[in-house]
C-alpha positions in Angstrom: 70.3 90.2 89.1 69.0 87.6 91.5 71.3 86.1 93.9 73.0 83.1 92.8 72.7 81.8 96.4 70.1 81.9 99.0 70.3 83.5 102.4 71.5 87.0 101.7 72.5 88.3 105.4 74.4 84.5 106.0 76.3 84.8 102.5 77.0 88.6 103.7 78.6 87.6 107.0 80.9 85.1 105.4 82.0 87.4 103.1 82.2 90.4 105.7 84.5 88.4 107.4 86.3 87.6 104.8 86.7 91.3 104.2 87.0 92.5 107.3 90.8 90.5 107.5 92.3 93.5 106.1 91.2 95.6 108.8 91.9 93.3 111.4 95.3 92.5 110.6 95.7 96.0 111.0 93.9 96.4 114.0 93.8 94.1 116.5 97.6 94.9 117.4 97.0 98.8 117.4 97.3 98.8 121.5 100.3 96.7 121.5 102.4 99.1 118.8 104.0 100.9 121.8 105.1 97.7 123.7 106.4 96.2 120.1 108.5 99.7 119.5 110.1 98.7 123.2 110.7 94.8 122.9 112.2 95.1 119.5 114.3 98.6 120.8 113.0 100.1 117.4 111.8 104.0 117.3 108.1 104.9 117.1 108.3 105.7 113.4 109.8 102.2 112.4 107.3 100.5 114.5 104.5 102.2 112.7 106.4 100.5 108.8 104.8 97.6 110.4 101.8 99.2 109.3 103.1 100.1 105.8 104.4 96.9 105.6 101.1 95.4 106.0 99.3 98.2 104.0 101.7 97.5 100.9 100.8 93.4 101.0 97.5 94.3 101.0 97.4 96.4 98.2 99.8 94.2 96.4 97.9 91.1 97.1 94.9 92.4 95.6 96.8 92.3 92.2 97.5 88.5 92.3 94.3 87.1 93.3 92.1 90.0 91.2 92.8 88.7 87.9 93.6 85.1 89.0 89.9 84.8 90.3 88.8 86.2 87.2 90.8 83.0 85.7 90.4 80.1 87.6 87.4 81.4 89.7 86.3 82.8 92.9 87.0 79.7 95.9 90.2 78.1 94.9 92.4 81.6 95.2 90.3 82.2 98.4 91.2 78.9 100.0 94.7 79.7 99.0 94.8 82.7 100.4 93.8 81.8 103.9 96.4 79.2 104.1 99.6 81.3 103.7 97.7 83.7 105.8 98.1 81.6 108.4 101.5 80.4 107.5 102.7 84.7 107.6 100.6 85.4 110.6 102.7 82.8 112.7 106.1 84.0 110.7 105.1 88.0 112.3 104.5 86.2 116.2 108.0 84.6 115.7 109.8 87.5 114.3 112.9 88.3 115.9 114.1 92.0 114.8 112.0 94.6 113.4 113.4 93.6 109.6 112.1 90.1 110.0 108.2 91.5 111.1 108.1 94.0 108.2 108.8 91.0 105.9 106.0 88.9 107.9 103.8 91.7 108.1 103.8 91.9 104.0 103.6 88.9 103.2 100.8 88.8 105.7 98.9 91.7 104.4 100.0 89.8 100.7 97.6 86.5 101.7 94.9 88.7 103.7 94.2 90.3 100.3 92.1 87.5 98.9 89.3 88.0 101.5 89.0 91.8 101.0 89.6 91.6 96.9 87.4 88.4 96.7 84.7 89.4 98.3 84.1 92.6 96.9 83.9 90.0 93.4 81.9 87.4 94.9 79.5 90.3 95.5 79.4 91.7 92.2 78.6 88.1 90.6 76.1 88.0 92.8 74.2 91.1 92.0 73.8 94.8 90.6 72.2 98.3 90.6 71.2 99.1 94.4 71.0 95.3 95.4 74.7 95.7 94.9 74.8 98.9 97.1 72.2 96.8 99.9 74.6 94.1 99.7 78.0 96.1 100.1 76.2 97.9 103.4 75.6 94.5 104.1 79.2 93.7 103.8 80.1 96.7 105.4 78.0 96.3 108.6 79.8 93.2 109.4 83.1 94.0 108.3 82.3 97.2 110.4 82.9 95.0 113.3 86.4 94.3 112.9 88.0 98.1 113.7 85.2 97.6 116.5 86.0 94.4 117.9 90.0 94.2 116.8 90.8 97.1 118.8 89.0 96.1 121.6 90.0 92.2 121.4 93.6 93.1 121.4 93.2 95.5 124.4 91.6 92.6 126.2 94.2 90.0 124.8 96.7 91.9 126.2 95.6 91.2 129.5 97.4 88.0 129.5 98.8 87.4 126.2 101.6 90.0 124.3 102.2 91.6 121.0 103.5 88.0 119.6 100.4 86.1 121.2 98.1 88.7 119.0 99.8 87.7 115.9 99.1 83.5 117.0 95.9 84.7 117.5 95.4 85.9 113.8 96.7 82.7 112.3 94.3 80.8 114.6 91.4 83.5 112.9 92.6 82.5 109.6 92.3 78.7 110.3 89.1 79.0 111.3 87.8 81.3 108.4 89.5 78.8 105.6 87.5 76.0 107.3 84.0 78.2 107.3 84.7 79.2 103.5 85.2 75.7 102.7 81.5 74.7 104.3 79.7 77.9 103.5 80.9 79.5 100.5 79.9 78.2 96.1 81.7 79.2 93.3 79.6 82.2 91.6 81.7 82.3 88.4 80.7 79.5 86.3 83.4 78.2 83.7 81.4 80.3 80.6 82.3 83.9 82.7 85.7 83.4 83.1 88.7 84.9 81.5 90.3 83.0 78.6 93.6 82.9 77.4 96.7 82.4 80.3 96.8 84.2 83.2 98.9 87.2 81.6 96.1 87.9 79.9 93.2 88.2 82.7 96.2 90.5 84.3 96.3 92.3 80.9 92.3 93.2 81.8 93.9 95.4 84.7 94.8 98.2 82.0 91.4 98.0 80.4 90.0 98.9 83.6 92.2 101.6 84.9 91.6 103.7 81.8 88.1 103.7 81.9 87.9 107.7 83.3 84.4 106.9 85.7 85.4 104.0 87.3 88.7 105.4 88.4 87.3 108.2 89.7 85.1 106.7 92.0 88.3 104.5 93.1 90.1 107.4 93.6 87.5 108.8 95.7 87.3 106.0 97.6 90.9 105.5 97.8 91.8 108.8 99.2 89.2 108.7 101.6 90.4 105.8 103.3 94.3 106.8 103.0 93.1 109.7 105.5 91.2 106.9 107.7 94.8 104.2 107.2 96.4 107.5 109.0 94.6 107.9 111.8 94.6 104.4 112.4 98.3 104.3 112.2 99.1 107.6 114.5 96.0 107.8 116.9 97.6 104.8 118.9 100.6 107.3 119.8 98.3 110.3 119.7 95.3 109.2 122.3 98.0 106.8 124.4 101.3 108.9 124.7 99.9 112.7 124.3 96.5 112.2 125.6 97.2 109.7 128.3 94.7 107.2 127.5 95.0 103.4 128.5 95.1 100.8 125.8 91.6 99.7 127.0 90.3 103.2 127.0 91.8 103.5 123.5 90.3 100.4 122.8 86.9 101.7 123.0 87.3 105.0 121.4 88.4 103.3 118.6 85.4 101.0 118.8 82.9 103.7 119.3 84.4 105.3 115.4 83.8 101.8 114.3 80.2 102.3 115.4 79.7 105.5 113.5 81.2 103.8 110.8 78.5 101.1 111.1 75.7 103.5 111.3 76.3 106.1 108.3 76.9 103.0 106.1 73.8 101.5 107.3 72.2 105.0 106.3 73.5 105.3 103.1 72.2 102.2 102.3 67.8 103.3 102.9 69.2 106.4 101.2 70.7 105.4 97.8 66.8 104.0 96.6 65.7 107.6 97.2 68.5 109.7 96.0 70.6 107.6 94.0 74.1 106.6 95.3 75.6 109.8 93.5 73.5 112.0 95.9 74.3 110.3 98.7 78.2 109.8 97.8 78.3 114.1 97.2 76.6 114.2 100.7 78.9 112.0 102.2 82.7 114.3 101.1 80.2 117.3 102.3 79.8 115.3 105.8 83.9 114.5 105.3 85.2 118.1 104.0 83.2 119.5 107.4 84.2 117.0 109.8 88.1 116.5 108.9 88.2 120.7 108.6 86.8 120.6 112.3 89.5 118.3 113.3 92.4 120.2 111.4 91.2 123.1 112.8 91.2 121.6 116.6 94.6 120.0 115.9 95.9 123.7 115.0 94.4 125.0 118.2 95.8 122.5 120.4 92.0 122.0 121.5 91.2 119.7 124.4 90.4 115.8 123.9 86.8 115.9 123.6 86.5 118.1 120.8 89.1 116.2 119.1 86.9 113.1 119.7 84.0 114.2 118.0 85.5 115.8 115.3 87.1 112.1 114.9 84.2 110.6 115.1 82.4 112.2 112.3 85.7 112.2 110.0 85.6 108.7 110.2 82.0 108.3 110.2 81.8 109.6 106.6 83.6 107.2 105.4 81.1 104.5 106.0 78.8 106.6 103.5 81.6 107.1 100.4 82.9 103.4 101.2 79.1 102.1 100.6 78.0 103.9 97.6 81.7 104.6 95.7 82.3 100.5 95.9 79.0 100.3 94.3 79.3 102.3 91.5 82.7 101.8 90.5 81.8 97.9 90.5 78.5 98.2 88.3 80.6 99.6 85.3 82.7 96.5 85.8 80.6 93.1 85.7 82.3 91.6 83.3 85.9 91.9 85.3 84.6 91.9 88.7 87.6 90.5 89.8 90.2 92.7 88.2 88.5 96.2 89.5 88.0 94.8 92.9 91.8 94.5 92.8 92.3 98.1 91.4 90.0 99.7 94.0 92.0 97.3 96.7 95.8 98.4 95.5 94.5 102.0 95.2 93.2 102.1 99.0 96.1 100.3 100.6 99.1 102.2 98.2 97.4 105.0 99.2 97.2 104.2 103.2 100.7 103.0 103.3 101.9 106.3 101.9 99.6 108.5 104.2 100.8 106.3 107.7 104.4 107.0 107.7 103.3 110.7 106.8 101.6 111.1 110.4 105.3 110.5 111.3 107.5 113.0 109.8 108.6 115.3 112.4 107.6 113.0 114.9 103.6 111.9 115.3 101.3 114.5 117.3 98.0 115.7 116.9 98.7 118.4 114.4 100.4 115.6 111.9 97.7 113.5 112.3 95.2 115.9 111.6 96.3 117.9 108.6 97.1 114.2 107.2 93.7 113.4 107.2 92.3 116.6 106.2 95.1 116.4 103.3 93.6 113.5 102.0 89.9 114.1 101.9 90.8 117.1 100.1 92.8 114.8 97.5 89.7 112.8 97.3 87.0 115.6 96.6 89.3 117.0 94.1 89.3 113.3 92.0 85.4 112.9 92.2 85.1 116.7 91.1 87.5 115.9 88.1 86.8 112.2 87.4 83.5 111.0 88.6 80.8 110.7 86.1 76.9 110.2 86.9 75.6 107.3 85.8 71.8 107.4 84.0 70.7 105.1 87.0 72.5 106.3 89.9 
């Protein structure tokens, strides 16, 4: 399928940014978690709800404006969403208890769904087979920025602004990414593709596509994969700052350099996926995990030394960039025709699944150990579902 617009990389950006405010309403208050814990006089482990809070809403959200794209189209739930992003945003800056940000924070991650579920559709009406794979690379080279520049941004904001001044600084983000989808971005679902019948029934669509045995088991895959990457995102504040010493700058850019390998094995799977199909490279990719995330468990048992937990980091998260890339794309080809209801199903898989696996790193109380067998936990989870569930497909 040709593209229904011209200018691949500039559609790509918009939408990468679009995607990427799941991520970033995540991450760019990651270095302030420990001074919100203090100024709200809330334990570590009910700080880190405010994750799971935000987790849930986007995982939620991808439920409402899934199907109601696949309804009323792609730009009109989009624009909505943005706005009460905005709106929740400025609700989590004002909050006044912990109870009031954890009902901010979900309705946040609730409006911030459009952009990640809406994209990934957008995409798919856009084009197929590895175009679709190139494009989602696309996507995820520039939504690979956000856990690169989040982190850091809010180590720097921090400087001078604090935990409530990040949140004002989302709701400005949001402002100015409603304006740029307003200018940049076409409806790619003409009124001849779209759902008919009331909105029940595009919701009704959302059974259809769970039951269908291949496509949920790449979502699976892909879910449980990035449940193990939610939880370290949600403990390895606590981890690198409190047991390891590290500064919330220093943080900052060990969290950036992840986001780099990210970045780069996506990018890879990408050239790959012409050569070997995107099954190959996707069985490549849980080999690359299953090593990696047994290295860290394995270092986390030891109570080995910083570096090697690094790099053992590094590459756990790293793999992901390869099964995000190449799972995406082959769950979406077996769903053209409701594009907008599997986006949502891979969406509330991945985020149900990552607000589960956060407070786990917390039982007990977080440490390196918890965080580690967490992650290692969930790979596992997802190797098993692409063993049981994933099929080939003849082209892939």
């Amino acid at each position: 399928m040709t593209p229904a617009h011209p200018g691949r990389l500039g559609y790509a950006i918009t939408l990468g940014l679009l995607a990427a405010l799941g991520p970033l309403c995540i991450d760019l208050y990651l270095p302030a978690l420990p001074e919100l814990a203090r100024d709200l006089n809330t334990p570590t482990a009910t700080a880190q709800l405010s994750l799971t809070a935000g987790l849930l809403g986007l995982g939620a959200g991808q439920l409402i404006f899934g199907p109601m794209s696949d309804k009323y189209g792609r730009i009109r739930p989009l624009l909505l969403s943005l706005v009460l992003l905005c709106i929740a945003s400025v609700g989590c800056a004002l909050a006044q208890d912990i109870h009031q940000l954890l009902l901010a924070r979900l309705f946040e991650g609730l409006s911030a769904a459009g952009g990640a579920v809406l994209s990934r559709a957008i995409a798919r009406d856009m084009y197929s087979g590895h175009e679709l794979t190139r494009f989602f690379a696309l996507l995820m080279l520039v939504n690979g920025l956000a856990p690169i520049a989040a982190p850091v941004m809010g180590g720097a904001l921090m400087a001078f602004l604090d935990w409530r001044g990040l949140f004002m600084v989302l709701a400005l983000i949001a402002l100015l990414l409603l304006l740029l989808a307003r200018i940049k971005l076409k409806e790619t679902l003409p009124m001849e593709r779209r759902s008919q019948g009331s909105l029940f029934s595009a919701w009704a669509a959302l059974g259809q596509v769970v039951t269908h045995r291949p496509f949920m088991g790449f979502c699976l895959t892909q879910g449980f994969m990035m449940s193990g990457m939610f939880a370290y995102i949600g403990a390895s504040p606590f981890v690198l700052q409190e047991l390891y010493g590290m500064s919330p700058q220093a943080f900052s850019l060990c969290f950036a350099a992840n986001g780099v390998g990210l970045v780069i094995a996506s990018q890879t799977s990408a050239r790959l996926c012409p050569l070997w199909g995107e099954y190959r490279v996707l069985k490549g990719g849980l080999t690359l995990a299953f090593i990696a995330s047994a290295t860290l468990l394995l270092a986390g048992l030891s109570g080995a030394a910083l570096p090697l937990v690094l790099v053992a980091l590094f590459f756990s998260v790293a793999s992901n960039g390869v099964i995000a890339t190449t799972a995406s794309s082959l769950a979406m080809q077996s769903q053209g025709h409701r594009a907008g209801s599997a986006s949502a199903v891979i969406g509330v898989t991945m985020f149900t699944l990552g607000a589960i696996s956060v407070p786990v790193t917390g039982i007990g109380g977080t440490s390196v150990l918890t965080m580690t067998m967490t992650i290692f936990g969930c790979y596992m989870l997802a190797i098993i579902m692409f063993t049981l569930l994933a099929k080939k497909p003849k082209t892939a």
